[in-house]
ROSE-4610 file (N, C-alpha, C; in Angstrom, 1 decimal, always signed):
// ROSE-4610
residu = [X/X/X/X/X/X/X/X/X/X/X/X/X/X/X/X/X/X/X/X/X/X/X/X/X/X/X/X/X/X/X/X/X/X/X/X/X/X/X/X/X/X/X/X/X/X/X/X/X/X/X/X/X/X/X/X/X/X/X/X/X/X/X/X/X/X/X/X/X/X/X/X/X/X/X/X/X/X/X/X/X/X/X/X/X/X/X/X/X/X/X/X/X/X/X/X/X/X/X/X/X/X/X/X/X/X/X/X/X/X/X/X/X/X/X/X/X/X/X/X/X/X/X/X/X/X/X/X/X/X/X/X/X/X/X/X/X/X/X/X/X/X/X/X/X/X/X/X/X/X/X/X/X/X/X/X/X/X/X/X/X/X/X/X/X/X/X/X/X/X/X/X/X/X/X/X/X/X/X/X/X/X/X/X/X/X/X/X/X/X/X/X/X/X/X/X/X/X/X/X/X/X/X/X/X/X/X/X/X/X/X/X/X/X/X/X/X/X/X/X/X/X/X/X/X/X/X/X/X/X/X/X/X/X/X/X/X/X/X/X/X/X/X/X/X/X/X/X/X/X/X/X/X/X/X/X/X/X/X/X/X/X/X/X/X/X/X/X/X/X/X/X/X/X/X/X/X/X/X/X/X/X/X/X/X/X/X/X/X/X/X/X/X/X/X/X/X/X/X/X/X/X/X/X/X/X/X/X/X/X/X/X]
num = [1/1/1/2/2/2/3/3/3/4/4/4/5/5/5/6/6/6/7/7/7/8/8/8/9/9/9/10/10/10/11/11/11/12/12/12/13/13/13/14/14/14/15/15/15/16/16/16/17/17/17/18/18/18/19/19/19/20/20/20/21/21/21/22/22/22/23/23/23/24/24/24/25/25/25/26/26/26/27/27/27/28/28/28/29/29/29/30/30/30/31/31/31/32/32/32/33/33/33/34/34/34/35/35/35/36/36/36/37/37/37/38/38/38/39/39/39/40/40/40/41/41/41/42/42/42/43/43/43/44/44/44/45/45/45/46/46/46/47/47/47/48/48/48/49/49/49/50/50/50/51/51/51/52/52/52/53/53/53/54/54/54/55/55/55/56/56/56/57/57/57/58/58/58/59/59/59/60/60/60/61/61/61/62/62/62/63/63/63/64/64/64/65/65/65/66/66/66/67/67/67/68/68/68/69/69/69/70/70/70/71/71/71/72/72/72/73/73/73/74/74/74/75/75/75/76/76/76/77/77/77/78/78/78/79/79/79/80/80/80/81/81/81/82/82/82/83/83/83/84/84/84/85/85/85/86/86/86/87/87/87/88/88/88/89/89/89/90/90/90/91/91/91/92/92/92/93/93/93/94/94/94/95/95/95/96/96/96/97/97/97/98/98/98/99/99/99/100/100/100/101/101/101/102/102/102/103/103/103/104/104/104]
x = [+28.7/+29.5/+28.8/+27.4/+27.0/+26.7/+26.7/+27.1/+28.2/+29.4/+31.1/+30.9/+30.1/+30.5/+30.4/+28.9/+28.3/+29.4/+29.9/+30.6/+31.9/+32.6/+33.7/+33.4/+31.9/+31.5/+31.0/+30.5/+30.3/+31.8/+32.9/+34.0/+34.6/+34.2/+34.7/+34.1/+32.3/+32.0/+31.2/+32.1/+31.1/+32.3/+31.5/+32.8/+33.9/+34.3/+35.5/+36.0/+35.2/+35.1/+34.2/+33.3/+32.8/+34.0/+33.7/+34.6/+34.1/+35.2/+35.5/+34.4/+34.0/+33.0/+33.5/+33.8/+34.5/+33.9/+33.1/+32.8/+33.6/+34.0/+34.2/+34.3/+35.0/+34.9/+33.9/+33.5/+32.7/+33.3/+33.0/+33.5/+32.7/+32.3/+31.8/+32.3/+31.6/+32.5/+31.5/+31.6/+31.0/+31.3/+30.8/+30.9/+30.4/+30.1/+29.3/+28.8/+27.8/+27.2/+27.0/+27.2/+27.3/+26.3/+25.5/+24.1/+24.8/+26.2/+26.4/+25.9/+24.9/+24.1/+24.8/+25.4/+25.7/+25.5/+26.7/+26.3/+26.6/+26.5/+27.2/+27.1/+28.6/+28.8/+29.0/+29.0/+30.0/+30.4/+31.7/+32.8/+33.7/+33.7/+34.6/+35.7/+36.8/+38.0/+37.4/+37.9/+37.7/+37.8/+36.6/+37.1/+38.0/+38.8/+39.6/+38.6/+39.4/+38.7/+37.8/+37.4/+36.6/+35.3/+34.4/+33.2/+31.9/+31.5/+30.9/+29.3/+28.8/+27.6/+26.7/+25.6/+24.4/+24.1/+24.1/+23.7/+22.8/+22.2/+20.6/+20.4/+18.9/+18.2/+17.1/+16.8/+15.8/+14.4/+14.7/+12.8/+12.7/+13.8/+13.6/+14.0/+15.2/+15.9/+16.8/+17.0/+18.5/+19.2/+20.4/+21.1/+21.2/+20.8/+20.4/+21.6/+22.0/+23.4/+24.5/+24.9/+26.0/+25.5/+24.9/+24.7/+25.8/+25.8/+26.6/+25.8/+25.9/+25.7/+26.1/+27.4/+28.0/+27.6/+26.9/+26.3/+24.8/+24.2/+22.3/+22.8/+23.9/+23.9/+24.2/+25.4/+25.4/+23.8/+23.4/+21.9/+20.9/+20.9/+20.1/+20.4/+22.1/+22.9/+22.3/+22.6/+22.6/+20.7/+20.2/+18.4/+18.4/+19.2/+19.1/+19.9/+20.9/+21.8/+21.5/+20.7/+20.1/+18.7/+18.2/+17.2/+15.6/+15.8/+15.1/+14.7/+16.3/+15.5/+15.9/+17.2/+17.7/+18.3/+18.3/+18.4/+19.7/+20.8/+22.0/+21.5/+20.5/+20.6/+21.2/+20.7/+21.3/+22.3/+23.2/+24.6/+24.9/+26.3/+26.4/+27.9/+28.5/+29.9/+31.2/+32.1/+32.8/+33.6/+34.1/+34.6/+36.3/+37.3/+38.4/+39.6/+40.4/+41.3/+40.6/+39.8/+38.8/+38.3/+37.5/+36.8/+35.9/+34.7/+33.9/+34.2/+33.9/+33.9/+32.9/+32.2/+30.8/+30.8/+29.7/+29.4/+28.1/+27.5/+26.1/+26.1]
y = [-164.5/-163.9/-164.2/-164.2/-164.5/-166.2/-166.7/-168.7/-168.4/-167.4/-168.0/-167.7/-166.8/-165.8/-167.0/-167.4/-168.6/-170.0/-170.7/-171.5/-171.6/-170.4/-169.7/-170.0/-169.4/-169.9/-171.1/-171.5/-172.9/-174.0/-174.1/-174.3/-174.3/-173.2/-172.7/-173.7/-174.2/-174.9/-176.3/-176.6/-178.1/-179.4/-180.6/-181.6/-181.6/-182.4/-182.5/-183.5/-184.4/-185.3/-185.0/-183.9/-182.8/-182.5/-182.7/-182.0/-180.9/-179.9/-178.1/-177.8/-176.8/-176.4/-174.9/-174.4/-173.8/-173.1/-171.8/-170.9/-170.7/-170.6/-170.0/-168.8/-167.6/-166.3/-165.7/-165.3/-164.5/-162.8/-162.3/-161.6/-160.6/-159.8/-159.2/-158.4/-158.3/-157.8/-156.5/-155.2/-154.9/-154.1/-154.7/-154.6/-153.3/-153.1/-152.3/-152.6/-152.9/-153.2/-152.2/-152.3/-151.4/-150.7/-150.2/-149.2/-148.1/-148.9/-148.1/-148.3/-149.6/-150.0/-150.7/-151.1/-152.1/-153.3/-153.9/-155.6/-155.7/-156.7/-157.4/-158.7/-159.2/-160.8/-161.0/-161.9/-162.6/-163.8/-163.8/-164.6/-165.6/-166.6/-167.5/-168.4/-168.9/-169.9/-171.0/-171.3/-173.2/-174.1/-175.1/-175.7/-176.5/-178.2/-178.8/-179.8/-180.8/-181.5/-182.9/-182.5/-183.7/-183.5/-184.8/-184.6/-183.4/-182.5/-181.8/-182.3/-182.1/-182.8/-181.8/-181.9/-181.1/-182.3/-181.3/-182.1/-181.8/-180.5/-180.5/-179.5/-179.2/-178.0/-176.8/-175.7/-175.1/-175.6/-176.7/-177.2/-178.2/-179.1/-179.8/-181.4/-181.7/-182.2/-182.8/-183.6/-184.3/-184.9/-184.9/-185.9/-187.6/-188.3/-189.5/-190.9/-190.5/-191.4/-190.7/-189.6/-189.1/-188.4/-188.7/-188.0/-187.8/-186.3/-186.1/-185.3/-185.6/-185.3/-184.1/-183.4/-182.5/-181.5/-181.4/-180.5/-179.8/-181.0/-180.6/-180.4/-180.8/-179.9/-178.9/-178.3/-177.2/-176.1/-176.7/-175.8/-175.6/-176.6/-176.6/-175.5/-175.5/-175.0/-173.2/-172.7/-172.0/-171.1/-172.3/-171.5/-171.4/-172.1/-172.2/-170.7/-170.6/-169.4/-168.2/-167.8/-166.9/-166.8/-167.6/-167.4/-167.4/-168.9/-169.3/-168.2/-166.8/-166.0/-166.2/-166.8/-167.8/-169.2/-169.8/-171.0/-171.1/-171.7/-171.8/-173.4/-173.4/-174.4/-174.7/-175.6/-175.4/-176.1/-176.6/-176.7/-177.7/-177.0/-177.8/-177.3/-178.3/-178.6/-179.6/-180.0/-180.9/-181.5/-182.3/-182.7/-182.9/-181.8/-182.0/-181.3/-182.5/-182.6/-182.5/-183.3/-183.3/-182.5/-181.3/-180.3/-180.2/-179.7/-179.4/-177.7/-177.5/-176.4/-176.3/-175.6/-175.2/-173.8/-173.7/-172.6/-172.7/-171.5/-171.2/-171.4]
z = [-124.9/-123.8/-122.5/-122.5/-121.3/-120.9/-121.7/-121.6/-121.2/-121.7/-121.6/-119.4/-119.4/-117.9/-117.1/-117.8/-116.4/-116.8/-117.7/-117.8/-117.1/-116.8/-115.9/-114.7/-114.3/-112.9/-112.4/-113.5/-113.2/-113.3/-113.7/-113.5/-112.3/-111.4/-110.1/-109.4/-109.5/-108.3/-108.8/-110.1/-110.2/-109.4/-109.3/-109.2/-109.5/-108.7/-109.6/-110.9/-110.5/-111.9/-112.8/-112.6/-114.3/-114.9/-116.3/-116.9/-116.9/-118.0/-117.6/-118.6/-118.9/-119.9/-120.2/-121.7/-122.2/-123.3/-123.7/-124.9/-125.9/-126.8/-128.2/-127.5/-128.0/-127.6/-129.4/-129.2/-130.1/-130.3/-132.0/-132.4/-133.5/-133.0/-133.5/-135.1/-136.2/-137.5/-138.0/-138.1/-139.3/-140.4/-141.6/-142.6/-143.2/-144.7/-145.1/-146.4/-146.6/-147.9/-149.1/-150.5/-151.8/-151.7/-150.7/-150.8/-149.7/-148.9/-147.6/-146.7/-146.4/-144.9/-144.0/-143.1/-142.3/-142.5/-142.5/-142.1/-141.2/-139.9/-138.7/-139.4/-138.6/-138.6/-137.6/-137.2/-135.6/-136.1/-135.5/-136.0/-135.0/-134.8/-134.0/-134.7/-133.8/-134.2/-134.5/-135.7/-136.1/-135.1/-134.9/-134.2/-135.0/-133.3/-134.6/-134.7/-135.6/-136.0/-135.5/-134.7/-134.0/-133.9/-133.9/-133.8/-133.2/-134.1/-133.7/-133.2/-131.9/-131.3/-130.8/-131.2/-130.3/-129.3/-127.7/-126.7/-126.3/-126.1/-125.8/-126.8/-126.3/-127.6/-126.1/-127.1/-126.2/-126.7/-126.9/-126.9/-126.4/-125.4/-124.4/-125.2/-126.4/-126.8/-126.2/-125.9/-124.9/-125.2/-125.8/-127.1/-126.2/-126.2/-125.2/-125.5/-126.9/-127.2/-126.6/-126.7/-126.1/-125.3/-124.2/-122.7/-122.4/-121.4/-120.5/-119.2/-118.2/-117.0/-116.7/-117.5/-116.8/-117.7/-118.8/-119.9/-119.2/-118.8/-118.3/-117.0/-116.4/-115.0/-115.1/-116.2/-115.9/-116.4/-117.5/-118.2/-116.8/-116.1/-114.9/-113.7/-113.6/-112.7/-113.3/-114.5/-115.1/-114.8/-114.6/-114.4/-112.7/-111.9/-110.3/-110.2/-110.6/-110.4/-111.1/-111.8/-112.4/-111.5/-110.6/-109.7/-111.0/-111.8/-112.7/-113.9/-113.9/-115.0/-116.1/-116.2/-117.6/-117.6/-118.9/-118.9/-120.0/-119.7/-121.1/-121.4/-122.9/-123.0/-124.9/-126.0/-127.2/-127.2/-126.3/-126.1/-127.2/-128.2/-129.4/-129.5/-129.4/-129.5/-129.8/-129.0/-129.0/-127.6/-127.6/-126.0/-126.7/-125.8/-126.7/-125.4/-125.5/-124.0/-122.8/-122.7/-121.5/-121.0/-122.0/-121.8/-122.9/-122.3/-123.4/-123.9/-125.6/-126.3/-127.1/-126.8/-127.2/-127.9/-128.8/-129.5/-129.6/-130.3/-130.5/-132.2]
């Protein structure tokens, strides 16, 4: 939820030749296990079917065959705008009608 907020805002003020950058909404489920305890799931839409890609990682990974500019700018954009207190990085997705769709 908080990747989707800053992805929204980062939409508002990147280039215009960035493409858009777009979250999965996430969904929270719970269940209850045969003892009676709780489960949680969280749950997202299929993506379709197009290549699924990790573009960076939080351990300083950079997918270097399928770079995108508009991915580490936003992760970068994301630690400038939080005033270096968080970083959206991990970013693992697809590029689909000229937007990226990302999930965790």
């Amino acid at each position: 939820a908080i990747a989707n907020y800053f992805a929204k805002e980062f939409n508002k003020v990147k280039p215009r030749e960035a493409k858009s950058i777009h979250f999965l909404d996430v969904k929270l489920v719970q269940a209850e296990a045969h003892d009676g305890s709780p489960l949680f799931y969280t749950i997202e839409d299929i993506f379709p079917k197009y290549e699924f890609k990790k573009f960076n990682s939080n351990f300083g990974f950079v997918n270097r065959v399928d770079f995108t500019s508009t991915l580490n700018a936003f992760s970068h954009w994301t630690y400038d705008h939080t005033q270096h207190y968080l970083m959206v990085v991990d970013l693992q997705g697809i590029l689909h009608d000229e937007r990226y769709v990302l999930t965790d």
